[in-house]
Kinemage of the C-alpha trace (Angstrom):
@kinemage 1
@onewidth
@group {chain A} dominant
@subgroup {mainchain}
@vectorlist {calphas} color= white
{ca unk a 1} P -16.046 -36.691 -36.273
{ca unk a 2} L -19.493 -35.638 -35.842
{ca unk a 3} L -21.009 -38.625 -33.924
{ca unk a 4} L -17.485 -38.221 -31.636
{ca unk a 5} L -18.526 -34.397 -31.098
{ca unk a 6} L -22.054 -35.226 -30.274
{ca unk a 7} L -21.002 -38.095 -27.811
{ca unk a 8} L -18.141 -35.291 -26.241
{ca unk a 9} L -21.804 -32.610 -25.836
{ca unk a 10} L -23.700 -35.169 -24.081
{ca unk a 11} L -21.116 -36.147 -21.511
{ca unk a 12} L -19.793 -32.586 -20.848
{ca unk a 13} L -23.762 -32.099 -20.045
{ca unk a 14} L -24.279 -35.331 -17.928
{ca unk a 15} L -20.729 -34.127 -15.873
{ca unk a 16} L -22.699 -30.247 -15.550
{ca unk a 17} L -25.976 -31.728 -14.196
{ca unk a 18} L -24.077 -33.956 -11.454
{ca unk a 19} L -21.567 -31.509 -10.535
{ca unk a 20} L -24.962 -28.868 -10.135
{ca unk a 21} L -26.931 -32.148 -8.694
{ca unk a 22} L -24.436 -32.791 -5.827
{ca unk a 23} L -23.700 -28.954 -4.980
{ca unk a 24} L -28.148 -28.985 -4.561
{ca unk a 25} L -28.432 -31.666 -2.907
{ca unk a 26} L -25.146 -31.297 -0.249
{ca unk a 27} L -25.736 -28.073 -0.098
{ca unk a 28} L -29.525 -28.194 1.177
{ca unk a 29} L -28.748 -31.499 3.295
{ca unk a 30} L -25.844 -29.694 5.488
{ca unk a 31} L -27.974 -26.856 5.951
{ca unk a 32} L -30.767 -28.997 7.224
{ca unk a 33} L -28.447 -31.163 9.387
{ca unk a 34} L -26.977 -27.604 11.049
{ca unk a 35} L -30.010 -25.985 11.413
{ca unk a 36} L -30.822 -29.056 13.321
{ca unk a 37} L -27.300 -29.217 14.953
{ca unk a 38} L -27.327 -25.491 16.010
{ca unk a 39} L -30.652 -24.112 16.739
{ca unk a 40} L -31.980 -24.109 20.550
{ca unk a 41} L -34.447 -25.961 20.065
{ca unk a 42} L -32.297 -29.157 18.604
{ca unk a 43} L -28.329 -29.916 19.698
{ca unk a 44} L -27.844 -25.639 20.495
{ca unk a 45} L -24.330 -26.244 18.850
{ca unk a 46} L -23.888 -22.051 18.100
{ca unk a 47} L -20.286 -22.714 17.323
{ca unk a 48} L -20.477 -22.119 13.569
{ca unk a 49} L -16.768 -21.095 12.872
{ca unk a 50} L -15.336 -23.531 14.679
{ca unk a 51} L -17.924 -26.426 12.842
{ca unk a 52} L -16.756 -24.730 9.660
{ca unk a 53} L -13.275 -25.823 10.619
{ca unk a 54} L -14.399 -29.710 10.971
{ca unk a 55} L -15.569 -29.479 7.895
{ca unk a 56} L -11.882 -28.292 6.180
{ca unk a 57} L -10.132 -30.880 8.446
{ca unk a 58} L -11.845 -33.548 7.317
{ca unk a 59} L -12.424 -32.871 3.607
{ca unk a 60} L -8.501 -32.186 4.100
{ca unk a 61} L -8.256 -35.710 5.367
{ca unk a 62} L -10.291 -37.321 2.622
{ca unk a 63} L -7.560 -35.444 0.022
{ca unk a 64} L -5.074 -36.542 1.879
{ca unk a 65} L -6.245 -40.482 2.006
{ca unk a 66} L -6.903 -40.301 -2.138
{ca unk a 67} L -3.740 -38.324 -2.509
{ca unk a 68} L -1.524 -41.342 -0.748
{ca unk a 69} L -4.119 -44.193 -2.043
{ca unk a 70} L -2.972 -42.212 -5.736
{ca unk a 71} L -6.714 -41.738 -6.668
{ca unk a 72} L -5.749 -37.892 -7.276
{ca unk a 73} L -2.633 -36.463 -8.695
{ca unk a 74} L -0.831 -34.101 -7.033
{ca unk a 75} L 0.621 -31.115 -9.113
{ca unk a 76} L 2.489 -27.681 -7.889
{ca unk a 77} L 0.912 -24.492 -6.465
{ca unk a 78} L 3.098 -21.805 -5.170
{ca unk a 79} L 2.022 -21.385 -1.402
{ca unk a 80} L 2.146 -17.788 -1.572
{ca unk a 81} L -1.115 -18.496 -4.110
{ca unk a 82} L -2.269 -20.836 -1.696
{ca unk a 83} L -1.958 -18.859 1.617
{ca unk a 84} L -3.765 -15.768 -0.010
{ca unk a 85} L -6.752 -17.990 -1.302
{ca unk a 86} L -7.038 -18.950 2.291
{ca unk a 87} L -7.063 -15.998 3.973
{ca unk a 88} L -9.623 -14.683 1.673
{ca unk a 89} L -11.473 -17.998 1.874
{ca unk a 90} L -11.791 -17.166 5.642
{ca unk a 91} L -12.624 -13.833 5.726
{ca unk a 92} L -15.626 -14.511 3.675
{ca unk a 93} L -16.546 -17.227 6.104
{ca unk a 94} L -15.892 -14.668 9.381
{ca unk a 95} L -17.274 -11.802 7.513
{ca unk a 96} L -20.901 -13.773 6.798
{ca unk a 97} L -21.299 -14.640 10.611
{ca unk a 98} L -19.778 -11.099 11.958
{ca unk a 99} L -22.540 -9.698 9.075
{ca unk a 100} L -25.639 -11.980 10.397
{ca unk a 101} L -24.811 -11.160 14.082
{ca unk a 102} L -24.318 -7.561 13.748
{ca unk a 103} L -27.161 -6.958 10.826
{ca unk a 104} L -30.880 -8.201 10.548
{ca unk a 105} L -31.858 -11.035 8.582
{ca unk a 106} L -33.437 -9.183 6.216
{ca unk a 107} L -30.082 -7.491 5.733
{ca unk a 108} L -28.043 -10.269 6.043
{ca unk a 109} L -30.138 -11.457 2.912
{ca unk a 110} L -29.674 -8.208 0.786
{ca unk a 111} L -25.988 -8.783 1.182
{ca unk a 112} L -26.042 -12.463 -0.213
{ca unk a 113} L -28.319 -11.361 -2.731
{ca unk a 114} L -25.937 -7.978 -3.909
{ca unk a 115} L -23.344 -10.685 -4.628
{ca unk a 116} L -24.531 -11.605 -8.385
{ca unk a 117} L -24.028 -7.965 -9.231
{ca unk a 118} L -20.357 -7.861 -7.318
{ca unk a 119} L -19.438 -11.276 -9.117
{ca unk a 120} L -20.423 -9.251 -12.592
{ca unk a 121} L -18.513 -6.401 -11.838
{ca unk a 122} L -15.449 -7.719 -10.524
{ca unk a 123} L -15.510 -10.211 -13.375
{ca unk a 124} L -15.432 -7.135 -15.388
{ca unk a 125} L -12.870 -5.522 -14.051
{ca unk a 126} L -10.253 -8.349 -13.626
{ca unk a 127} L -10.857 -10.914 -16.587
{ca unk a 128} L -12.854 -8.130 -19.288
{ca unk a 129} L -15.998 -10.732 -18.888
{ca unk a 130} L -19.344 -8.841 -20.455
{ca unk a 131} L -22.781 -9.733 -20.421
{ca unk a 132} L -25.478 -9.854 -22.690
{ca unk a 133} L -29.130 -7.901 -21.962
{ca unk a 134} L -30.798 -11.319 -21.650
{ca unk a 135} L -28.633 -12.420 -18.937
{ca unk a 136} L -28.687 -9.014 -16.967
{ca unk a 137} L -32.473 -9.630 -17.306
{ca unk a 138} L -32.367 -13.054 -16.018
{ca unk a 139} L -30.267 -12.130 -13.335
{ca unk a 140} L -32.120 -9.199 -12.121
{ca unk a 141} L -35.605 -11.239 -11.951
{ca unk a 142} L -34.031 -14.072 -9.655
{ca unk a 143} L -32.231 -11.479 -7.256
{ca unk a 144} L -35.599 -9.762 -7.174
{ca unk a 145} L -37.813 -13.035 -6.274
{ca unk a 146} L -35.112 -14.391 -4.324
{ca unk a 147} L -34.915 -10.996 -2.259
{ca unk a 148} L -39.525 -10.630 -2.046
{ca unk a 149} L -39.316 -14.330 -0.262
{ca unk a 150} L -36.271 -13.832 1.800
{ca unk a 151} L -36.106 -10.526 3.090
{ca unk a 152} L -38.256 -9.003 5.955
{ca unk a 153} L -36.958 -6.486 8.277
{ca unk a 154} L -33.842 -4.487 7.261
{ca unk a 155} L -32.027 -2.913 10.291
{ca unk a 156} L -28.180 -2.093 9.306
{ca unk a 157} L -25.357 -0.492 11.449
{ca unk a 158} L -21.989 0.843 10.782
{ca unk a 159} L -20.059 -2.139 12.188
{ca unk a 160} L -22.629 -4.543 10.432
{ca unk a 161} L -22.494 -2.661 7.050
{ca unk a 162} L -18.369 -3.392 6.897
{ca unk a 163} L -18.768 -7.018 7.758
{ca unk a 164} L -21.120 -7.273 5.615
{ca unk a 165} L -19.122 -5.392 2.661
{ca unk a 166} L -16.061 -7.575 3.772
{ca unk a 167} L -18.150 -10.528 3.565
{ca unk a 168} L -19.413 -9.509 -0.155
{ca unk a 169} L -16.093 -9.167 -1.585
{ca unk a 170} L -14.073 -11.613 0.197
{ca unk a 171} L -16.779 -14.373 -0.802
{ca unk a 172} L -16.900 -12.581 -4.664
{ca unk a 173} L -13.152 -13.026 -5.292
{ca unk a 174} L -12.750 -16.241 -3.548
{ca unk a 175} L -15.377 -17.745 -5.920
{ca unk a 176} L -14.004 -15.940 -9.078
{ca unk a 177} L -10.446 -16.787 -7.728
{ca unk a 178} L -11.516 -21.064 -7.853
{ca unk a 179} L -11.912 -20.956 -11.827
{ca unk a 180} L -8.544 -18.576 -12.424
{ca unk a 181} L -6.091 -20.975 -9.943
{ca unk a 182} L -7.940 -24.247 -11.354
{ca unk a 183} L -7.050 -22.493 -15.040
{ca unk a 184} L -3.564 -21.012 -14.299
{ca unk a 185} L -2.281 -24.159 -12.265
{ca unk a 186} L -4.066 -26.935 -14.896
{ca unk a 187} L -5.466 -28.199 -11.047
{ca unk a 188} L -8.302 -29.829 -10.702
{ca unk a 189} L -10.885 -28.575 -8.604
{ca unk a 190} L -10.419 -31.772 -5.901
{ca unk a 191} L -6.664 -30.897 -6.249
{ca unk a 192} L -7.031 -27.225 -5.603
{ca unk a 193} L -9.284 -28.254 -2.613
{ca unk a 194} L -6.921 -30.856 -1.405
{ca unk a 195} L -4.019 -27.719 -1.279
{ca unk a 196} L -6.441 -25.316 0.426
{ca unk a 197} L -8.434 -27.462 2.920
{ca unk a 198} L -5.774 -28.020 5.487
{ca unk a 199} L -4.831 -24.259 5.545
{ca unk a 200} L -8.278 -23.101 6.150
{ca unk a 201} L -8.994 -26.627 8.441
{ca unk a 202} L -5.677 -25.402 10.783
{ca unk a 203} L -6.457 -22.071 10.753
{ca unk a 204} L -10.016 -22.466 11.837
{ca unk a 205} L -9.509 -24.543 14.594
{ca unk a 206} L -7.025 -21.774 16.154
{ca unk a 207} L -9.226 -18.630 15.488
{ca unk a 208} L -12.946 -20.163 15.410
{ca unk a 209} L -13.358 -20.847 18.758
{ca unk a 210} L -12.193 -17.164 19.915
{ca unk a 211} L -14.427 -16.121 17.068
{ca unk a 212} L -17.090 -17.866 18.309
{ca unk a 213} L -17.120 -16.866 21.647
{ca unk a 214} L -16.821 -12.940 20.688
{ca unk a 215} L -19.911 -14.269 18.316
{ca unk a 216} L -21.688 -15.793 21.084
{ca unk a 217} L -20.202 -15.613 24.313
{ca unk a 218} L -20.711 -19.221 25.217
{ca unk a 219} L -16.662 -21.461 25.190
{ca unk a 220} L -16.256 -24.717 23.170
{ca unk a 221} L -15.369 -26.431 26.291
{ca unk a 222} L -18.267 -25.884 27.903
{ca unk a 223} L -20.487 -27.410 25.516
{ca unk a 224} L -21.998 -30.696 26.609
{ca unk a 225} L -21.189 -33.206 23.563
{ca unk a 226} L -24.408 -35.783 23.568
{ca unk a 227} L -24.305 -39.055 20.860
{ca unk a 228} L -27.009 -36.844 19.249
{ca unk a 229} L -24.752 -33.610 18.347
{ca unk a 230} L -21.639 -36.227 17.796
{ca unk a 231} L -23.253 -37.694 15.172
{ca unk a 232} L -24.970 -34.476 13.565
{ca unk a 233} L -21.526 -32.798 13.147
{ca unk a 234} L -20.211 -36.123 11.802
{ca unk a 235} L -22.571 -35.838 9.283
{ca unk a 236} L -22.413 -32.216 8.735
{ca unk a 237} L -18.942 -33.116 7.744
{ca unk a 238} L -19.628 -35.485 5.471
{ca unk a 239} L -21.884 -33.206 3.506
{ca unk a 240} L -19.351 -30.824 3.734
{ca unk a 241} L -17.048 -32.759 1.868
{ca unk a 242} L -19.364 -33.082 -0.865
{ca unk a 243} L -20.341 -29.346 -0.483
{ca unk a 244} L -17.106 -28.181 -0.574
{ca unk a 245} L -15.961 -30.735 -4.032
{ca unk a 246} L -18.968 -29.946 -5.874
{ca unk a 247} L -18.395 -26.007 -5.293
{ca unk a 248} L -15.216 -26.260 -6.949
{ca unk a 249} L -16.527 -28.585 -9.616
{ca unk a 250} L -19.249 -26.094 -10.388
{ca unk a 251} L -16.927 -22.842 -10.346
{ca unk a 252} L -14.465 -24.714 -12.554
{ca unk a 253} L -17.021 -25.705 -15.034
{ca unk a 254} L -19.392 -22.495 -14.827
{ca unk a 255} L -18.581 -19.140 -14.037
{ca unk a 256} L -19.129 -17.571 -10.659
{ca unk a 257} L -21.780 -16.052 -11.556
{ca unk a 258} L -23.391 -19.327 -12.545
{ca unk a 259} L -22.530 -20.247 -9.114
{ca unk a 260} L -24.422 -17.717 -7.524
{ca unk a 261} L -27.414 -18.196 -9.732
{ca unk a 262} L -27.174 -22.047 -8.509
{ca unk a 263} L -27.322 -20.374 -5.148
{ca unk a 264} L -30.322 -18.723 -5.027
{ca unk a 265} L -31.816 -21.975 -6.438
{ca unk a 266} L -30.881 -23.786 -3.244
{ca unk a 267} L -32.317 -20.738 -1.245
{ca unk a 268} L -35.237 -21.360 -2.795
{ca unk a 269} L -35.127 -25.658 -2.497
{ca unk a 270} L -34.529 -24.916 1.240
{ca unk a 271} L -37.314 -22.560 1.769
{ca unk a 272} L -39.938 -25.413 0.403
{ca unk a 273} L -38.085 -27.673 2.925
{ca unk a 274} L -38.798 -24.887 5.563
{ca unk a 275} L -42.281 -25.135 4.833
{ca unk a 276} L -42.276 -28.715 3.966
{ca unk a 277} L -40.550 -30.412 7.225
{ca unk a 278} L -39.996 -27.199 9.839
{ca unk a 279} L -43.620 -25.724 9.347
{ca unk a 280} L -42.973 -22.101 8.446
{ca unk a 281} L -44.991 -20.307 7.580
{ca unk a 282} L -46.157 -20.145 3.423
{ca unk a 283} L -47.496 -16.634 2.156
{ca unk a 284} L -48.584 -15.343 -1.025
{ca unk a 285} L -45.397 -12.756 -1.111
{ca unk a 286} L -43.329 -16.010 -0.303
{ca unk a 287} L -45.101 -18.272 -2.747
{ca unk a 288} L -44.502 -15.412 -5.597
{ca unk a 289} L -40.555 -14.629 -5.001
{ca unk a 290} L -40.292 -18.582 -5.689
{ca unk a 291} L -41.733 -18.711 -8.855
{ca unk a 292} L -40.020 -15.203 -9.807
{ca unk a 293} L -37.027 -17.132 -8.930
{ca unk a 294} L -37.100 -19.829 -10.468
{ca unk a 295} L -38.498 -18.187 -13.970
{ca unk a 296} L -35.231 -16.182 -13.603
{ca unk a 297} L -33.101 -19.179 -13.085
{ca unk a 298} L -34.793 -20.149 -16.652
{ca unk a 299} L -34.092 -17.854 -18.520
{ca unk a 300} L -30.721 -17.337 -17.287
{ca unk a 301} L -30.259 -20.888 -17.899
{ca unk a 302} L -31.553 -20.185 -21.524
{ca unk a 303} L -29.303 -17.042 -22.060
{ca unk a 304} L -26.138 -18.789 -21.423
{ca unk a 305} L -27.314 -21.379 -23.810
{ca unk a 306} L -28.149 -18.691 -26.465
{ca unk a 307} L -24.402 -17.301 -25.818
{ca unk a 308} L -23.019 -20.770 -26.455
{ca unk a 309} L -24.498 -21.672 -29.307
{ca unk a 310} L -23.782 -18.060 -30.611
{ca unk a 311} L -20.346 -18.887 -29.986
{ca unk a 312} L -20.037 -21.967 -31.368
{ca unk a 313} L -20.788 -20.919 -35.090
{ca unk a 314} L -17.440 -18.584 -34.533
{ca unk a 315} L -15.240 -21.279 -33.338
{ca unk a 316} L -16.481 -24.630 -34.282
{ca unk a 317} L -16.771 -27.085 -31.754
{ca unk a 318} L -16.549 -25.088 -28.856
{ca unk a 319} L -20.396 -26.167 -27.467
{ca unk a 320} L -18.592 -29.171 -25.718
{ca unk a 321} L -16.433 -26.666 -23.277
{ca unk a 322} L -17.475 -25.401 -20.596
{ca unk a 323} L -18.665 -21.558 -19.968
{ca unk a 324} L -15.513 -20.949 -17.895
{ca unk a 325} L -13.193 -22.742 -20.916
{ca unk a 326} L -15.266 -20.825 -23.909
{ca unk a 327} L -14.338 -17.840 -21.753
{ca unk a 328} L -10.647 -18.390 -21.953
{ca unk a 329} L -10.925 -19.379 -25.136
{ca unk a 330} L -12.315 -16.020 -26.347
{ca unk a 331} L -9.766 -13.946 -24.232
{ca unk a 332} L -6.658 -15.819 -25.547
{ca unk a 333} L -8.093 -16.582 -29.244
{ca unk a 334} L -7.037 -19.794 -31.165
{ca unk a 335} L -3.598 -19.762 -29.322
{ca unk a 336} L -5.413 -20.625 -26.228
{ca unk a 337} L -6.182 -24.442 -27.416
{ca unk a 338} L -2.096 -24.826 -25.988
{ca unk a 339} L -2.987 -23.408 -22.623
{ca unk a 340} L -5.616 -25.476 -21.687
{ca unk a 341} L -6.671 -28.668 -22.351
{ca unk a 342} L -10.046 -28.605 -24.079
{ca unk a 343} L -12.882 -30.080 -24.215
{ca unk a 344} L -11.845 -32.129 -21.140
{ca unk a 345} L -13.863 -31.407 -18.282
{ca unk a 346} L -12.263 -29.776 -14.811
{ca unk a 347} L -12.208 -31.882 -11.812
């Protein structure tokens, strides 16, 4: 029973590091492929809604193609539930490039940043969730050395300041929102993704170029399509795919504050690729927020361990779940073993 424990730990913690492994590495990959898609000085593809709605039309065609080849199962979610996730799902994708247009960059990075805090809260408030000092601490320290290396000016306006509060929320309770469905619906997170995709994919497609062009005031039509940009966005899209997988993966195994801790650790991996491939510029403020980061992103790391293990002595065997099934556990009691299925891992 032990060894069978033991063995049950070590691949619920080889699953965690490739479900945070692929998030890191798709993540920072599609951002280096768009930055070299969309800035002037590569393809000058500034359509960024409308690219976000290749990416949901063809992760919604890779669900569809392992839904029909029956590599995935297909279970039931009301569409009212799925509709609503959407539509929030969107707004936080609107609301972050209304928010960067209309506010500074250094602004633009405050908002990201406030989201740990808004995650915490809202947690709070809607699933009772509390945290202990050490992870408050941790938190605090990689907001704070994520925010010395990534902010710089900070100019703000009313119009900016809504989108950017829109933005914070939207993205807050879509992210919060994964776990809860993936829970309520026993869904996997590539199932809940397979649902949601072609919503967001159809609905993009319709609104982002008209967003775009308020954004920018350049049309998709007139945009000269090279083999160069083709094959960037084709493999923007890729990465999307595994972007958009591992976020649910990582939601439904973590917490979203976890996820947002994850974040600022690929803020930081992309700022040494700045410096590494782009040649920006590396300064002692910058050089500090990174390592304030990352110490943060230790201890955090640590905390939540501490938590576990803390748990675990109260209800034996309950190191092998993951934070966002401990969770549940400890809001429904021992009754919740027949709501979820334990100690197998989501997605």
């Amino acid at each position: 029973m032990e060894k069978e424990r033991k063995t049950s730990s070590v691949n619920v913690v080889v699953s965690d590091v490739g479900a945070w492994g692929m998030n890191i590495i798709s993540s920072v990959g599609i951002i280096m492929a768009n930055k070299q898609l969309m800035s002037p000085s590569g393809f000058a593809f500034a359509f960024a809604t409308t690219l976000t709605g290749f990416h949901f039309s063809v992760t919604a065609l890779v669900g569809l193609v392992s839904n029909a080849a029956g590599y995935s199962a297909s279970k039931h979610v009301p569409m009212w539930e799925l509709l609503w996730f959407s539509i929030v799902a969107n707004m936080s994708i609107t609301g972050m490039n209304f928010s960067l247009m209309l506010n500074s960059v250094g602004f633009y990075q405050i908002s990201k940043l406030s989201m740990i805090p808004v995650v915490c809260v809202m947690e709070w408030i809607l699933h009772g969730k509390h945290y202990s000092k050490e992870v408050k601490m941790a938190v605090t320290v990689v907001v704070v050395g994520c925010g010395i290396c990534t902010v710089t000016d900070m100019n703000v306006n009313a119009k900016g300041f809504l989108c950017a509060c829109v933005a914070i929320l939207s993205t807050s309770f879509q992210q919060i929102s994964i776990g809860s469905l993936q829970k309520k619906y026993s869904v996997s997170s590539f199932e809940l993704l397979s649902k949601t995709a072609p919503i967001q994919a159809l609905s993009l497609l319709i609104l982002g170029p008209v967003i775009d062009y308020y954004l920018t005031g350049k049309l998709l039509l007139n945009y000269k399509l090279s083999s160069g940009a083709f094959f960037f966005i084709l493999l923007s899209c890729s990465l999307a795919v595994f972007c958009n997988v591992s976020q649910y993966l990582c939601i439904g195994r973590f917490s979203a504050v976890t996820f947002q801790v994850l974040g600022h650790m690929k803020t930081v991996c992309v700022l040494t690729l700045g410096w590494l491939l782009f040649d920006s510029q590396l300064t002692l403020k910058n050089i500090l927020g990174v390592v304030l980061a990352v110490v943060g992103m230790v201890v955090y790391s640590s905390a939540v361990e501490v938590e576990k293990k803390a748990n675990s002595k109260i209800i034996p065997g309950k190191e092998s779940l993951s934070e966002e099934d401990s969770q549940l556990l400890e809001e429904n009691g021992e009754s919740g073993v027949n709501d979820v299925e334990l100690g197998k891992s989501i997605g």
